[in-house]
Each structure stands twice: as structure tokens, then as C-alpha cells.
C-alpha positions in Angstrom: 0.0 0.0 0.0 1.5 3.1 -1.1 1.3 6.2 1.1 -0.3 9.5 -0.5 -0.3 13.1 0.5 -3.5 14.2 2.1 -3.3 16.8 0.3 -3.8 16.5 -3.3 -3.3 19.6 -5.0 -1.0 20.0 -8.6 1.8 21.8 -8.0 2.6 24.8 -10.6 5.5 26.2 -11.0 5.0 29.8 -13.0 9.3 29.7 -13.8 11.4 26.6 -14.3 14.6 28.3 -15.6 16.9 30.5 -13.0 16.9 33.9 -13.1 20.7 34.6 -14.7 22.2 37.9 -14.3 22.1 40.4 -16.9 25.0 39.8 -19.2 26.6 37.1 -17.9 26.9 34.8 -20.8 29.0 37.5 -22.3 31.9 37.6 -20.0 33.4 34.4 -18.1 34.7 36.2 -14.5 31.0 37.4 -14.0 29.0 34.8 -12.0 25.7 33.8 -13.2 23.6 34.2 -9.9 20.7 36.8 -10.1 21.9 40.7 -9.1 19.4 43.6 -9.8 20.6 46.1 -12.7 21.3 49.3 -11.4 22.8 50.9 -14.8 20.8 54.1 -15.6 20.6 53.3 -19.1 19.7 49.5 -18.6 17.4 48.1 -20.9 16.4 44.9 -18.3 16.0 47.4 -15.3 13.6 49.5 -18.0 11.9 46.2 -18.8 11.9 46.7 -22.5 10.4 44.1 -24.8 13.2 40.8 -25.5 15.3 41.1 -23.1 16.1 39.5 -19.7 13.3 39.1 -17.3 13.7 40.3 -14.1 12.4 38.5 -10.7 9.5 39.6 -8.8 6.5 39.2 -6.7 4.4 37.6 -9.3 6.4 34.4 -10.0 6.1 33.0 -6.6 4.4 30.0 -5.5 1.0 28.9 -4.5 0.9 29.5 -0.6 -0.5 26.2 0.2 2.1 23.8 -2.5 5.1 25.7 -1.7 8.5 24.2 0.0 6.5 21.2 -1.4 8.3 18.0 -3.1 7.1 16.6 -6.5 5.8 13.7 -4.8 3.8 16.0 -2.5 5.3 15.5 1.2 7.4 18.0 2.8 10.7 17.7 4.3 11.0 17.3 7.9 14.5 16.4 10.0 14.0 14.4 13.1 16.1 15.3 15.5 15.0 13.4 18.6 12.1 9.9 19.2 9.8 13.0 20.0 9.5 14.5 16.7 8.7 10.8 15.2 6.0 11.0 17.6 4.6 14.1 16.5 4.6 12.9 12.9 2.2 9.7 13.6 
């Protein structure tokens, strides 16, 4: 008998791909993690039409699915025969 969340709801995820900084396919020393343009003339930080998209509020997830696993369960560390306990 397999064991099923209790709660069933599909999990959507509004942005599969990573936020990469601006630019950094064009130059090797500059790490790909995510940094806000700050440039005045920068076409991402205008949000003009084709380029890179920058994070926000909108592409966060569902309240209720997030921190959630594909299979639907949620992580929890046991630290002690206690929290075991609490789980069943």
C-alpha cells in the first residue's frame, strides 16, 4: 500500500529556468547568480520588450504547495524519538 499526501493539489511552478544575471553569458569572471541592474541606461531594469526578465512578486508560488516536493510531502528532519511522535 502506497502512502499519498493528504493533500492533493498539482503543484505549478509559474518559472522553471533560474533567473541569470544580466550579461553574464557575455563575460566568463561574471557569476551567473541573479543581481538587480542598477545601470541608468539598462534596458532589463527599463523592462523593455526581449530582453532578460527580471524576478519579482508575481512568480512565486501557490501559498499552500510551496516548500513542497514533486511527490507532495514536505521535508522534515527528526532530530529526537519525540519528533517521530509528532509525525504519527
Amino acid at each position: 500500500m502506497a502512502v499519498a499526501p493528504a493533500d492533493k493539489r498539482k503543484i505549478v511552478k509559474k518559472r522553471m529556468t533560474k533567473f541569470s544575471r544580466f550579461q553574464a553569458d557575455r563575460f566568463k569572471r561574471m557569476n551567473p547568480a541573479w543581481r538587480k541592474p542598477r545601470g541608468i541606461d539598462c534596458r532589463v531594469r527599463r523592462r523593455f520588450k526581449g530582453v532578460t526578465l527580471m524576478p519579482n512578486i508575481g512568480y512565486g508560488s501557490d501559498k499552500k504547495t510551496k516548500y513542497r516536493s514533486p511527490t507532495g510531502f514536505y521535508k522534515f528532519l527528526v532530530r529526537c524519538p519525540a519528533d517521530l511522535e509528532m509525525l504519527l
